[in-house]
Each structure stands twice: as C-alpha cells, then as structure tokens.
Backbone as a printed PyTorch tensor [residue, N CA C, xyz], in Angstrom:
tensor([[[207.1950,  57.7860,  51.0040],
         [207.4370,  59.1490,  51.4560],
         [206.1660,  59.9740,  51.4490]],

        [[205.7300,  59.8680,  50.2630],
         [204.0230,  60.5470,  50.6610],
         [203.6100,  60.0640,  51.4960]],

        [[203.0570,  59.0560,  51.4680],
         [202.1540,  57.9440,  52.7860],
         [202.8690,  58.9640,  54.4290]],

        [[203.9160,  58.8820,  54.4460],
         [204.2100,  59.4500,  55.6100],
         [204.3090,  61.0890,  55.6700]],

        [[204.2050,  61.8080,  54.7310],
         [204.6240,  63.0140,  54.5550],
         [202.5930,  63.0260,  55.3070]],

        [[202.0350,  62.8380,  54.4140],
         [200.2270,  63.0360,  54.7150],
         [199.9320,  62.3930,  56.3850]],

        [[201.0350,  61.1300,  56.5680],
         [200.6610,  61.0590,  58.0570],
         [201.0350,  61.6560,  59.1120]],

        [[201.7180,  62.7840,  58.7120],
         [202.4030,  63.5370,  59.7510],
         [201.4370,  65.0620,  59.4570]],

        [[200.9410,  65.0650,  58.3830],
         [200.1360,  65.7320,  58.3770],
         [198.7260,  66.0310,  59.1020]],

        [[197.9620,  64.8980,  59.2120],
         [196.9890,  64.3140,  59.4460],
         [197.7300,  64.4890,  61.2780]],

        [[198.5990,  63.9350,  61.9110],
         [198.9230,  64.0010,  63.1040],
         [199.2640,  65.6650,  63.5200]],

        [[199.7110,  65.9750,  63.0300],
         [199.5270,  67.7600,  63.1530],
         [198.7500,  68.7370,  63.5000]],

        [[197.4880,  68.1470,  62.2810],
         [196.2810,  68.7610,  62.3830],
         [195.2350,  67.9920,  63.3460]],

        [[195.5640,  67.0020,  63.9660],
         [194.5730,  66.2350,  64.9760],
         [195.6930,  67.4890,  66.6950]],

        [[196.7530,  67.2310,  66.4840],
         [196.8440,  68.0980,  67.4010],
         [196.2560,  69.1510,  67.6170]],

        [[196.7410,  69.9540,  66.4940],
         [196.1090,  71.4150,  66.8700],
         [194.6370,  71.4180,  66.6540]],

        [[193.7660,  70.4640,  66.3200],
         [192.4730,  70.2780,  66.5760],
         [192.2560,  69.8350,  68.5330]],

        [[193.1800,  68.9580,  68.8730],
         [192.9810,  68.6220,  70.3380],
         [193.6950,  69.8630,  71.0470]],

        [[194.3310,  70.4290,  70.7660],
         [195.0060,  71.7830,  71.2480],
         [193.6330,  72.7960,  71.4920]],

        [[192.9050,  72.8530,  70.5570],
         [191.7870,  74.1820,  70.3540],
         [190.8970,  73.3420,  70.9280]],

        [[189.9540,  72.6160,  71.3070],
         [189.0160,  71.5410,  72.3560],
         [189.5740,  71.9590,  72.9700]],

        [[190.4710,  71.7890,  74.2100],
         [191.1260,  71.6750,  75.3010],
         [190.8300,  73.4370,  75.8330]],

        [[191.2420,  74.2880,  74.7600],
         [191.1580,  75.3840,  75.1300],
         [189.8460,  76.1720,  75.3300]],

        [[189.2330,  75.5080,  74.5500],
         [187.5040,  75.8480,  74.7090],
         [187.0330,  75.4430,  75.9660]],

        [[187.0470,  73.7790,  76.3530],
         [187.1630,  73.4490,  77.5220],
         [187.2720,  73.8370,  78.9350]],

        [[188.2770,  74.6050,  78.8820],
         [189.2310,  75.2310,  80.0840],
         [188.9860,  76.7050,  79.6870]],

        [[188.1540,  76.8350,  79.4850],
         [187.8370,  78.7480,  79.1580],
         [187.0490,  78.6790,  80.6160]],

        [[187.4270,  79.8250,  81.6000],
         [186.5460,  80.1630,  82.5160],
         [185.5880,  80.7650,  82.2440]],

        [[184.7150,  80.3970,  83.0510],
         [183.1910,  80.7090,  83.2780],
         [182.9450,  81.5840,  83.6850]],

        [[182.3360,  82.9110,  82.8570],
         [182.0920,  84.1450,  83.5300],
         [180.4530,  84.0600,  83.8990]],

        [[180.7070,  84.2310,  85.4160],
         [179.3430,  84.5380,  86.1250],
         [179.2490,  85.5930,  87.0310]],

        [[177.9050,  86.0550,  86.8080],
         [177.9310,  87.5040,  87.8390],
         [176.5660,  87.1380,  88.9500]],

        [[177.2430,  87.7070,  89.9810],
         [175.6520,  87.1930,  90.6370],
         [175.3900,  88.6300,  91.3020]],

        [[174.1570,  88.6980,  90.9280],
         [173.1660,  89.8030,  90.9700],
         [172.0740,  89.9120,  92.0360]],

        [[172.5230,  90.6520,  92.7430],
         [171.6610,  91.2100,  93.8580],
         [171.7870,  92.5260,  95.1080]],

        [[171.2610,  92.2480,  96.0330],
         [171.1190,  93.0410,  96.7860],
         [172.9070,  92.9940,  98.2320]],

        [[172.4260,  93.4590,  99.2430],
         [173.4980,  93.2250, 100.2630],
         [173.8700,  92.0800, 100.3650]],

        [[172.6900,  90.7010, 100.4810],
         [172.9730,  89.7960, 101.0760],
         [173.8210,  88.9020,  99.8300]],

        [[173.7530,  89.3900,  98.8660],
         [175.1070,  89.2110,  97.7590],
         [176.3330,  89.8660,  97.6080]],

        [[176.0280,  91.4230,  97.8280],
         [176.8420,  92.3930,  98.1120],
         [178.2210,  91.8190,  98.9010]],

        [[177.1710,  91.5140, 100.1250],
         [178.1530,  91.0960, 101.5110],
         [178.4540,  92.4430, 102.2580]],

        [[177.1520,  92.7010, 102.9610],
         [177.1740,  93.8830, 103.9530],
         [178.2780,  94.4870, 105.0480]],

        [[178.5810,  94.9440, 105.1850],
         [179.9460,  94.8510, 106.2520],
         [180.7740,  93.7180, 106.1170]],

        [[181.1360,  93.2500, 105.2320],
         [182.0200,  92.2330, 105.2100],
         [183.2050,  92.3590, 104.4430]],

        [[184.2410,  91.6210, 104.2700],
         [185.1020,  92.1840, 103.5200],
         [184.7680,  91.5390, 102.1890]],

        [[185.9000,  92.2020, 101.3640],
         [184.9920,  91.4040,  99.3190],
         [185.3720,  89.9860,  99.4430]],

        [[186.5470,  89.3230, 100.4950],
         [186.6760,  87.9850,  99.9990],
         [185.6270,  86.7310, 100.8470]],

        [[185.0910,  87.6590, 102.0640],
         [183.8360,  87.0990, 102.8130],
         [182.5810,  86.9420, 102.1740]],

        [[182.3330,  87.7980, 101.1490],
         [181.4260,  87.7940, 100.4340],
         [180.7720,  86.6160,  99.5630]],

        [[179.1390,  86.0030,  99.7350],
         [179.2670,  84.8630,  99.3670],
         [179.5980,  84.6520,  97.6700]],

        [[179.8130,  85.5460,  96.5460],
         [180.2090,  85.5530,  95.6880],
         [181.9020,  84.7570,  95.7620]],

        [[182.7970,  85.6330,  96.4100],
         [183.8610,  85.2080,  96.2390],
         [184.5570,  83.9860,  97.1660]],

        [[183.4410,  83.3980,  98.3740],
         [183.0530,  82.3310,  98.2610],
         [183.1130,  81.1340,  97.7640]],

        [[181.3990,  81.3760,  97.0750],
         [181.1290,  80.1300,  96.0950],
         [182.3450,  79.9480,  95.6150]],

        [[182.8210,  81.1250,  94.7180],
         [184.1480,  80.7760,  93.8570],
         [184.9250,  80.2510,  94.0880]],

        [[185.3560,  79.9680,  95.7100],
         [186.2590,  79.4270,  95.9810],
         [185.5720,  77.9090,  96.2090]],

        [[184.8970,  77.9640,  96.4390],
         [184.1420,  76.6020,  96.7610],
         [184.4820,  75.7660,  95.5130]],

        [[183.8090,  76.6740,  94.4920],
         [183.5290,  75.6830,  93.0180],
         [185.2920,  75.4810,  92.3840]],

        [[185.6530,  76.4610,  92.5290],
         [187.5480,  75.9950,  91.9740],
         [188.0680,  74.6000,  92.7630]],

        [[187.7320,  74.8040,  93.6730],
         [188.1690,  73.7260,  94.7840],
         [187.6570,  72.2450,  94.2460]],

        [[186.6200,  72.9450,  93.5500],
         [185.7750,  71.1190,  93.3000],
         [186.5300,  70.9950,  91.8090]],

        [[187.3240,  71.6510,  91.0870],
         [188.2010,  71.5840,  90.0890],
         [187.3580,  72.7170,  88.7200]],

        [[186.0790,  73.3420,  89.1460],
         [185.6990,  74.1270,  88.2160],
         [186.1720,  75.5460,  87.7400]],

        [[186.8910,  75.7840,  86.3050],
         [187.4720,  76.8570,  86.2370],
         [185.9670,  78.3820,  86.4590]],

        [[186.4790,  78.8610,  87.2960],
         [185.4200,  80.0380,  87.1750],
         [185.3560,  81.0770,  87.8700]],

        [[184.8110,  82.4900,  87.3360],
         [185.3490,  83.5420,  87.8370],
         [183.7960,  84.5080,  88.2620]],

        [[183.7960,  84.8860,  89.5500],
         [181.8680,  85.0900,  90.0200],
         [182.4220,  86.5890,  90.3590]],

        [[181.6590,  87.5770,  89.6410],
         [181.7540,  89.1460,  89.8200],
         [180.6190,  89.3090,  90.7910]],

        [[181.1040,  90.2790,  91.5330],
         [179.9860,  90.3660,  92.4100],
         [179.4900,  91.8860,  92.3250]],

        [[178.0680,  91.5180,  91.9360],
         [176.8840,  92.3830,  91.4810],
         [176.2530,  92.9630,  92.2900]],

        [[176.7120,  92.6980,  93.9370],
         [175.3890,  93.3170,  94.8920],
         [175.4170,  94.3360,  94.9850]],

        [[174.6720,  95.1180,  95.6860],
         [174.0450,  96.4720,  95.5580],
         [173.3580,  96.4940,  97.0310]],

        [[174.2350,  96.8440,  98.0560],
         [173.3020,  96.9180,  99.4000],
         [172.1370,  97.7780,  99.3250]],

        [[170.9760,  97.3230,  99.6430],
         [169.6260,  98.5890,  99.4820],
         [168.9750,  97.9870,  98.4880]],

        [[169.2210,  97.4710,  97.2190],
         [168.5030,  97.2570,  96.0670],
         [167.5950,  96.6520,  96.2180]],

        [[166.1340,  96.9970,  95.7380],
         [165.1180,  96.2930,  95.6020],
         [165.0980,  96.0170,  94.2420]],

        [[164.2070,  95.1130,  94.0280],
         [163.7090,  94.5470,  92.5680],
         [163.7820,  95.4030,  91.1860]],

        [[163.4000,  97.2320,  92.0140],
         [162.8690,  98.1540,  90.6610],
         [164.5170,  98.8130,  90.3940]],

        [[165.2370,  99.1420,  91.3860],
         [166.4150,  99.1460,  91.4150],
         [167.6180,  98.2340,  90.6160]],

        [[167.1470,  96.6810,  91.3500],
         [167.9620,  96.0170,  89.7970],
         [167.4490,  96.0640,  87.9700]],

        [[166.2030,  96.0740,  88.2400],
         [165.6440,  95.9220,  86.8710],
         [166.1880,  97.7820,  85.8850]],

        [[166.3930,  98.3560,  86.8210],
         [166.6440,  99.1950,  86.3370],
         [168.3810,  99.6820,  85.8400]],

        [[169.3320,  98.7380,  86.5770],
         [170.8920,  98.3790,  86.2840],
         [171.4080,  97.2770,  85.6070]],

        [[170.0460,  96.3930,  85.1910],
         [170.7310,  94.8050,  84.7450],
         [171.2380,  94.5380,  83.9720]],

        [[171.0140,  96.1150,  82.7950],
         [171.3930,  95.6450,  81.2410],
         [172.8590,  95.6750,  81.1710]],

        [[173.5430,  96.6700,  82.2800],
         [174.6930,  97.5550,  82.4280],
         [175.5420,  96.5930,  83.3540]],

        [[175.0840,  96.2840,  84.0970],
         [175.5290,  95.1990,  85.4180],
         [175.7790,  94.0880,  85.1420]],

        [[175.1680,  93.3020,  84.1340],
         [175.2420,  92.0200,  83.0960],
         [176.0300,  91.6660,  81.9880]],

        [[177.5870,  92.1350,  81.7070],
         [178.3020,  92.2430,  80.4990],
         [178.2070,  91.5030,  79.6660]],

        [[178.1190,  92.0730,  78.2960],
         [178.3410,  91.1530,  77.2180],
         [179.3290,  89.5980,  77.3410]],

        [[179.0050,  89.2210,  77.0710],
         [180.0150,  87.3660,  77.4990],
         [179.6780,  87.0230,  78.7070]],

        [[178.9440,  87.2840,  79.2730],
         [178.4680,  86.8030,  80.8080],
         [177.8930,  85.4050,  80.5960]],

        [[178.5140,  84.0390,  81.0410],
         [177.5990,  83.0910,  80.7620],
         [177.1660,  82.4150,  81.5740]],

        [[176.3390,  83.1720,  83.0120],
         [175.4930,  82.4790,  83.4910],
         [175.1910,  83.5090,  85.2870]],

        [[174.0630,  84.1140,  85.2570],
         [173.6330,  84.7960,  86.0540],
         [173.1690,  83.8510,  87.5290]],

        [[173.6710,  84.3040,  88.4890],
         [173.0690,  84.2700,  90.1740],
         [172.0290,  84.9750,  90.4750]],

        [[170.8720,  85.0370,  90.6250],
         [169.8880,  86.3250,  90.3730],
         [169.3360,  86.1110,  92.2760]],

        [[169.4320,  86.9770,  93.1550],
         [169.5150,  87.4450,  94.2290],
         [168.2030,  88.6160,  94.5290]],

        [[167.4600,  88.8130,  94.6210],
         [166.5260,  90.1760,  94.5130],
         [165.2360,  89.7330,  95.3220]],

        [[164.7130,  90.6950,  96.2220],
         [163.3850,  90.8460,  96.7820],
         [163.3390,  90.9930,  98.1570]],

        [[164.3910,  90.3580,  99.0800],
         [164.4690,  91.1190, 100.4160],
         [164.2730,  92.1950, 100.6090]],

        [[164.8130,  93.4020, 100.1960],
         [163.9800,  94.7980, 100.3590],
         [162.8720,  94.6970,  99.7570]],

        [[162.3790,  94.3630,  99.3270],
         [161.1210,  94.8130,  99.1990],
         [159.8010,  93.9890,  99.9850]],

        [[160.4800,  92.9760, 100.5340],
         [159.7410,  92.4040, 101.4240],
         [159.7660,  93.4560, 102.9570]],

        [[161.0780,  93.8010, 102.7770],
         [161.0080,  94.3110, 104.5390],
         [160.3940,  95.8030, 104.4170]],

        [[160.3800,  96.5000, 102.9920],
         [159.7900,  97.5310, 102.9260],
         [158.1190,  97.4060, 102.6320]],

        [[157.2980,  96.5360, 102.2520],
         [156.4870,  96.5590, 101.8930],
         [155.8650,  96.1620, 100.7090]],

        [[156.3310,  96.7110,  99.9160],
         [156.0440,  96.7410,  98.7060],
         [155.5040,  95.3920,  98.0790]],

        [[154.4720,  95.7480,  97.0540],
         [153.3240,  95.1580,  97.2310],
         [154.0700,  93.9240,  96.1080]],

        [[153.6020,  92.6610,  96.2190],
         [154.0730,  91.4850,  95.7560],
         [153.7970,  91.3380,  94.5840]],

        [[152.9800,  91.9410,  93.9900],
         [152.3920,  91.8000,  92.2670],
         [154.0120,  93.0100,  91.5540]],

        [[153.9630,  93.8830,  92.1540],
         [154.7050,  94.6650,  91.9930],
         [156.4920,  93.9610,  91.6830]],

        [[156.8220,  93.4640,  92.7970],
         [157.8980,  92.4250,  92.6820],
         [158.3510,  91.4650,  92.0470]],

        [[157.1410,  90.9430,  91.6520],
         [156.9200,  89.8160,  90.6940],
         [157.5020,  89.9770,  89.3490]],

        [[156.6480,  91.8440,  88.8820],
         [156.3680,  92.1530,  87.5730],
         [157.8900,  92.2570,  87.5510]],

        [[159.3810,  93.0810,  88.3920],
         [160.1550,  93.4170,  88.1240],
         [160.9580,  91.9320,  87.7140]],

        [[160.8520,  91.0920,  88.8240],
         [161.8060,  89.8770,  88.8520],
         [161.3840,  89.2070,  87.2290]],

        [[160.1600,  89.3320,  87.1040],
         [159.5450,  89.0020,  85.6440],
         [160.6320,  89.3330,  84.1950]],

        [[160.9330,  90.7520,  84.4370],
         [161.3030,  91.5770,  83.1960],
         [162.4920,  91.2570,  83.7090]],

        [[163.1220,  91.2590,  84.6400],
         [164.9260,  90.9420,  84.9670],
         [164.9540,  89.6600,  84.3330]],

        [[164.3170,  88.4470,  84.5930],
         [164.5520,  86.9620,  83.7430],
         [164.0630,  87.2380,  82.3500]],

        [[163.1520,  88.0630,  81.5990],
         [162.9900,  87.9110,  80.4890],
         [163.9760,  88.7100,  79.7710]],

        [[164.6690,  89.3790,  80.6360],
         [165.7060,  90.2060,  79.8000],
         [167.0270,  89.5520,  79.5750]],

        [[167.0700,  89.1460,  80.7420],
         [167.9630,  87.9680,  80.4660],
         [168.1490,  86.5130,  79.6110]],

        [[166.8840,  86.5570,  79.8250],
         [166.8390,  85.3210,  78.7000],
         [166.9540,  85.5840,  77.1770]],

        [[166.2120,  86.9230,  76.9580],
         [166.4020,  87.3290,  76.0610],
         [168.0270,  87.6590,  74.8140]],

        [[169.0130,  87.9600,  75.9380],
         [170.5480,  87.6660,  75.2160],
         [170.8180,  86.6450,  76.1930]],

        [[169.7540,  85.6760,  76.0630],
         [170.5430,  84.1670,  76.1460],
         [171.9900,  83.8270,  77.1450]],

        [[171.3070,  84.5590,  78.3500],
         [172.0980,  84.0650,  79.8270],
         [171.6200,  83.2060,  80.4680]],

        [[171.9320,  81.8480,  81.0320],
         [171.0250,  81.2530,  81.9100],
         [171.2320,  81.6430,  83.1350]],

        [[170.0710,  81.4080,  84.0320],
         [169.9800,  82.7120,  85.7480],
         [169.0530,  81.1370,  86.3420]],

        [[170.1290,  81.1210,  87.6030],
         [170.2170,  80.6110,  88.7460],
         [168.6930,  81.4290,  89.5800]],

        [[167.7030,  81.0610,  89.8960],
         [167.1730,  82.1300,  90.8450],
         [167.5970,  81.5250,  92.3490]],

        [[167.6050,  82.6770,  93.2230],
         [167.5040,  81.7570,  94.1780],
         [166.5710,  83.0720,  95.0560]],

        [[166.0280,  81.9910,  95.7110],
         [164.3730,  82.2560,  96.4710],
         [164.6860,  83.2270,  97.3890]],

        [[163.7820,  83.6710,  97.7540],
         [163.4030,  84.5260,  99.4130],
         [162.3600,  84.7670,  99.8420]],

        [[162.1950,  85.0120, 101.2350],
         [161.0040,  83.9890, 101.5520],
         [160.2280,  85.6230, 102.7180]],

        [[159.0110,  86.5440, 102.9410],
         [158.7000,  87.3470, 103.4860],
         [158.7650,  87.2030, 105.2100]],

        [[159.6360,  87.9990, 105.4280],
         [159.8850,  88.1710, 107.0900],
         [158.4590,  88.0780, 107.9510]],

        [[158.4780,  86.9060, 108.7880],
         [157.3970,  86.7830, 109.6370],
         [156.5180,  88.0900, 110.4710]],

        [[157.0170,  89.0430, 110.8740],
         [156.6380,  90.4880, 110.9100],
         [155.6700,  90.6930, 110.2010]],

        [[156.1870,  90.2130, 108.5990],
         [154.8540,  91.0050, 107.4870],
         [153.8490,  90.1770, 107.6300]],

        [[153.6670,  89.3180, 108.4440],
         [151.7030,  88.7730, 108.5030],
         [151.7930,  87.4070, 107.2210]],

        [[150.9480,  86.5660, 108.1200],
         [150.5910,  85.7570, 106.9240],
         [150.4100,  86.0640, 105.7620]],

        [[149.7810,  87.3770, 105.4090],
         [148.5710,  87.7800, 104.1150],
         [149.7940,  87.8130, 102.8300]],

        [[150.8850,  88.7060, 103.8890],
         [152.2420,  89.3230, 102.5830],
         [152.7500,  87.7800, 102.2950]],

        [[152.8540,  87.0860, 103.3020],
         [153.7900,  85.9230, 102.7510],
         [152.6670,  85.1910, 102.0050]],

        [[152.0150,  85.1060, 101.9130],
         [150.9660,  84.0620, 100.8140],
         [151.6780,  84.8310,  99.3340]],

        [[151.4420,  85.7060,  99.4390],
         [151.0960,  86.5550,  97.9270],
         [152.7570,  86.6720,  97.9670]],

        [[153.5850,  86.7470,  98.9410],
         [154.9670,  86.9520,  98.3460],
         [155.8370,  85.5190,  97.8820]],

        [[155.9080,  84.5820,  99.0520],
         [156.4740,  83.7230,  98.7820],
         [155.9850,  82.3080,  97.2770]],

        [[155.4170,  82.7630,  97.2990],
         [154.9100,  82.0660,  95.5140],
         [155.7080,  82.6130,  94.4250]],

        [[155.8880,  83.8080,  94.5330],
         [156.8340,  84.6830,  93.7780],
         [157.7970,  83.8940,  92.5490]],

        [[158.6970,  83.1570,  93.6060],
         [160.3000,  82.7940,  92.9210],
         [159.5060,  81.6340,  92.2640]],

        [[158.9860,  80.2970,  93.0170],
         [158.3650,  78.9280,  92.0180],
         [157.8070,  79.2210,  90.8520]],

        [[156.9640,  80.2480,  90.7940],
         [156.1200,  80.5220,  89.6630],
         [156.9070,  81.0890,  89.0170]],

        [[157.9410,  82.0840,  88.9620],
         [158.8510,  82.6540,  88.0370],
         [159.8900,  81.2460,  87.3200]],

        [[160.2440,  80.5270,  88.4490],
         [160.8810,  79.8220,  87.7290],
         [160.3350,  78.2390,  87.4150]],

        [[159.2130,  78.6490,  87.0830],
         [158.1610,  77.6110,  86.2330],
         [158.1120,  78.2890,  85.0500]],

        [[157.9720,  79.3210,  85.4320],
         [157.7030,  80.3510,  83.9530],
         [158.6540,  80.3840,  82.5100]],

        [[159.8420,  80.4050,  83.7120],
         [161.6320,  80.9940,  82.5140],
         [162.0610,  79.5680,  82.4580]],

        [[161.7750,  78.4390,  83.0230],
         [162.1710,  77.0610,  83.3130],
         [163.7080,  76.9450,  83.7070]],

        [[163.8070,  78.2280,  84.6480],
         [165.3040,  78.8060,  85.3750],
         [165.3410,  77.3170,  86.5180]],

        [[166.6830,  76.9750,  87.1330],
         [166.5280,  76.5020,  88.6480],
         [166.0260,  77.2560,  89.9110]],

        [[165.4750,  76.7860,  90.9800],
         [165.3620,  77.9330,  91.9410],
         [166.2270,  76.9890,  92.5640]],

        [[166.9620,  77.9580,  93.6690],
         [166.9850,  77.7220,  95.3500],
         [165.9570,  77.9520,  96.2110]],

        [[165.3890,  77.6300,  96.7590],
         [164.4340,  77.6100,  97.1750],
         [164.5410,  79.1540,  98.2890]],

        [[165.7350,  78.8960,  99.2130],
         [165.7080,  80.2410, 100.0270],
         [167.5380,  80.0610, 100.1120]],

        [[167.8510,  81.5750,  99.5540],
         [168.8490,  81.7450,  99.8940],
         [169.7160,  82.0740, 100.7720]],

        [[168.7610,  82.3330, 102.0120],
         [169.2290,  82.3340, 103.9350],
         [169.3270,  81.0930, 104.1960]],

        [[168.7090,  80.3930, 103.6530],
         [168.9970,  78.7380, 104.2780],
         [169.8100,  78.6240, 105.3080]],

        [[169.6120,  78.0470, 106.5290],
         [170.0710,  77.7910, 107.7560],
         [170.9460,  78.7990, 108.4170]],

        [[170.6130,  80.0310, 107.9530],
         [171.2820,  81.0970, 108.4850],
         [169.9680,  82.0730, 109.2270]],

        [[168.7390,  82.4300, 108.3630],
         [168.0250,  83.0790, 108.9040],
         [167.5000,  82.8130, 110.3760]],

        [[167.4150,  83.6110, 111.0390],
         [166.9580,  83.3040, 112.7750],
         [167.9970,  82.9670, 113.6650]],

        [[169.1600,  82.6020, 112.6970],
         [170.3120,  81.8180, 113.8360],
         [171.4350,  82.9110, 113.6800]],

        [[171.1980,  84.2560, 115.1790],
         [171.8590,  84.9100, 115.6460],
         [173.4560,  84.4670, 115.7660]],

        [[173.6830,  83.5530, 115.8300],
         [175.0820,  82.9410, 115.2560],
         [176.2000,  83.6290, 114.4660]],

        [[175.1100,  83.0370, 113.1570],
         [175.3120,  83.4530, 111.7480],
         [175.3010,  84.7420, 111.3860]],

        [[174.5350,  85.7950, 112.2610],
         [174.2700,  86.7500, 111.8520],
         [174.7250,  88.2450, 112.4710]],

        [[175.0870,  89.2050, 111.3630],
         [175.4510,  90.6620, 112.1610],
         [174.6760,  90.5120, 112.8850]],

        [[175.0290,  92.2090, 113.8930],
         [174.3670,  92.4100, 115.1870],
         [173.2690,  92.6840, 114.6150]],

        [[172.5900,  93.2120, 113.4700],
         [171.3180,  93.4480, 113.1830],
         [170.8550,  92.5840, 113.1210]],

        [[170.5330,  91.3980, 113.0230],
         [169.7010,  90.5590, 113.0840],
         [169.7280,  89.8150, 111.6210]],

        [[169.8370,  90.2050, 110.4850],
         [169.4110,  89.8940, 109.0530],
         [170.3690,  89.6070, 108.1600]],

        [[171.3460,  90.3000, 108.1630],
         [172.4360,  90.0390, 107.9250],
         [173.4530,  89.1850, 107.6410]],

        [[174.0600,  87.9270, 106.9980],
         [175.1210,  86.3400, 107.4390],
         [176.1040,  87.5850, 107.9240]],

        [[176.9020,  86.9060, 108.4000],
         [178.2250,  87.2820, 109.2300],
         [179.2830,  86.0880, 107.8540]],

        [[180.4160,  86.3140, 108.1130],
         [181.6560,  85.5820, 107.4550],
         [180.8670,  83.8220, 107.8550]],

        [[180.7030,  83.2560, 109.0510],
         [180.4110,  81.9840, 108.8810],
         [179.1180,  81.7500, 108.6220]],

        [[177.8170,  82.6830, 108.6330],
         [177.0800,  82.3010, 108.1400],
         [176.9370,  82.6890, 106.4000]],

        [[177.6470,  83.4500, 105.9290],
         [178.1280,  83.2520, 104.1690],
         [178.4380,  81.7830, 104.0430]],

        [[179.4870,  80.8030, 104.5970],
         [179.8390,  79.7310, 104.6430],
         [178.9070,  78.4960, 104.8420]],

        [[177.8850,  79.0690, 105.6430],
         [176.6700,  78.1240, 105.4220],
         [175.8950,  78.3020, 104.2600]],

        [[175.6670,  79.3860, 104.0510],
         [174.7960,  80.0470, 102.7480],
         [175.6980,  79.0540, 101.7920]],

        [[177.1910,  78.9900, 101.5000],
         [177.6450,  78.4400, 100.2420],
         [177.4520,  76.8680, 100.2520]],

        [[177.9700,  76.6260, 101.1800],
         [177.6390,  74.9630, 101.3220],
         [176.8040,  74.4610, 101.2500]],

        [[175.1570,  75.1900, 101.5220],
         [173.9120,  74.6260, 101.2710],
         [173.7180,  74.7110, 100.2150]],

        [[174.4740,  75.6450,  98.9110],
         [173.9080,  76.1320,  97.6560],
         [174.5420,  75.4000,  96.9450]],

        [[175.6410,  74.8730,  97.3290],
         [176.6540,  74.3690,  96.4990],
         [176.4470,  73.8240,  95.3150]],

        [[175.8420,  72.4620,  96.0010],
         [175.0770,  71.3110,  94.8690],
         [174.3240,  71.7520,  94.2160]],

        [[173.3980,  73.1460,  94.5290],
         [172.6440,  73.3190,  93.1040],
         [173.1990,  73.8000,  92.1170]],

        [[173.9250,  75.2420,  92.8170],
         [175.0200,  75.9990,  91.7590],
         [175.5960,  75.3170,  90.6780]],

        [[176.5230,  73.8240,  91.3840],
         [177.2150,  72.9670,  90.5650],
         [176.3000,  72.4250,  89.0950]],

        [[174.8530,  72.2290,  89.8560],
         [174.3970,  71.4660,  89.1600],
         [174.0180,  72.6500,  88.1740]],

        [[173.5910,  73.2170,  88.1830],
         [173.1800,  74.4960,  87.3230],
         [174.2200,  74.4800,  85.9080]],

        [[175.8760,  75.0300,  86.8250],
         [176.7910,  75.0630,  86.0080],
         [177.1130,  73.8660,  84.7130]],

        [[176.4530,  72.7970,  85.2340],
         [176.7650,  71.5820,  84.6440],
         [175.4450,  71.7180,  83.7110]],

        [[174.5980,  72.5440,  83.2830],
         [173.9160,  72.3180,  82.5540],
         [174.1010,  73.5230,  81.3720]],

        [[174.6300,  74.0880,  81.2290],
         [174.7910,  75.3800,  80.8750],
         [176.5490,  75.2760,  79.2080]],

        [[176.4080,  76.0930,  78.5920],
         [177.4300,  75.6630,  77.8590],
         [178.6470,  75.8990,  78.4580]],

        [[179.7140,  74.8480,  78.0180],
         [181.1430,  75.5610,  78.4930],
         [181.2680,  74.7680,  80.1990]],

        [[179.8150,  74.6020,  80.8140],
         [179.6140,  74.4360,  82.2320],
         [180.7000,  72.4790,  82.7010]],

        [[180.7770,  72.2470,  83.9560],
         [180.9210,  71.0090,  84.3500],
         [180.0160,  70.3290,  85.0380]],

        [[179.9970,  69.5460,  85.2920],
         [178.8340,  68.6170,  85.8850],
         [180.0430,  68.6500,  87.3030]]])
C-alpha cells in the first residue's frame, strides 16, 4: 500500500510537472515590429499590414504568436529612438526593427542615422529583447555618394549587436509598380505578400533562436 500510495504520487507530480512544460511551451510570443509606414502599412487596412501578415504566415506554419504593430507613418530614426522605450512593452520577447527610409528620402546625413539605429539596438539589448533588423537600402535619386555612406549602415550595426539582418526589406517589391501604391514607394496588399514570403525564412529562423521561440 505504501509502494503504491508514493507511486501515484510520483505519477501526479510528473503530471503536473508535464502540465506546466507544455504551458510554458505554448505561451505566445509577444513581438512588436517597429517602424515606419512601410510597417505601419500606409493606406492599407490593419489586416493588410505586413505585421498582421507575417502573423498569419507564422501561425500557419504552426507558430503560436502575436506581432503588434509599431509603425509610425513619417518616422525617421530620431523619431523612433525617441518612442522605443514606450512602444516596446515590458514582456516583449522579440523586436522587428524597421527604420531609415525617411531619412534616406529626406536626406539626412548617414552618420546621423547610424548613431540613432545604434542607441535603438543598444537599448534594446539592454532589457534583453532580441531585434530582427531588417535592412534598407538609399533611393537611387540620392547619388552614389549617399548610398556608399548609407547602405553599410544595417551590416555594420548588425555585426555590432550580433542581431540578424534582412538584408532589404522591399525585397522584390521596390521598382515593381505592381506591387506598389500609386506613389511609387509604397507595397500595395500584394506587394506586403511578397515582402512576407521573402522574409519568412529569416523571421522563422530568428524566432527559432530566441527563448520560448520554434525552429
């Protein structure tokens, strides 16, 4: 009667030990992705948006997870660095970081951009979020000179924070009027859909490195 009284014990407590795993497990993934319009989702509606998107993308592949969307049509670099602490909630576990198109199409000088995208990943790293960067690349307009000094930007940052990059987050959308509002710059609903599908595999892979994350 002991012998079995302790083995039913022992089976009890292995449950509610596999009960609490399981639930840790299956905790969704809070991610916010942070940026400008082309995160925002400019004229689009919130479920066109490539935030809510991805999300659907990544549930689909069986990953529990829930992507707030952080954009900010207009925002340049000094603009996010200046909302991230507030925009970034406590329990957030794992940032989309989106930033520098405006400030490419406005000008603004590339050391300048750098320094902000700089202090946005060190702040982040700092309460221990891991951040996705993903790239952007200076509009042919601005001259060779801006794109030398701009497009180095994202590699070297994320050599720096030892973040992932995307390399460019227009990927097969930029130039292809298709994809794009009547302005020119813009994804439209199917070019968001290209934007997600090209990102997919990194996102995933990202997530899969991260705590709580899936492969």
């Amino acid at each position: 009667m002991r012998f079995k009284a302790a083995l039913i014990h022992f089976i009890v407590i292995a449950a509610a030990f596999a009960a609490g795993a399981g639930s840790v497990s299956a905790r969704t993934l809070q991610v916010v992705g942070f940026g400008d319009s082309l995160m925002a989702g400019y004229q689009l509606a919130p479920e066109e948006a490539y935030p809510a998107k991805l999300e659907a993308a990544l549930k689909a592949k069986g990953i529990d997870i829930a992507i707030t969307n952080a954009g900010v049509s207009g925002d340049t670099t000094s603009a996010g660095l200046a909302r991230i602490d507030w925009s970034v909630p406590d329990g957030t576990d794992a940032v989309i970081l989106e930033l520098g198109a405006n400030d490419a199409l406005r000008g603004v000088p590339p050391a300048e951009t750098e320094r902000n995208l700089d202090a946005i990943l060190s702040r982040l790293k700092a309460r221990g979020i891991p951040v996705i960067l993903m790239g952007m690349m200076a509009p042919p307009n601005m001259g060779g000179e801006f794109g030398e000094k701009f497009n180095p930007i994202y590699p070297k940052l994320s050599e720096k924070y030892g973040v992932p990059l995307y390399p460019f987050f227009l990927d097969g959308v930029a130039a292809q009027g298709a994809l794009q509002l009547e302005d020119g710059m813009h994804p439209n609903p199917k070019g968001v859909d290209v934007m997600v599908e090209k990102s997919l595999s990194a996102v995933q892979g990202f997530l899969g490195t991260i705590s709580g994350g899936t492969k």
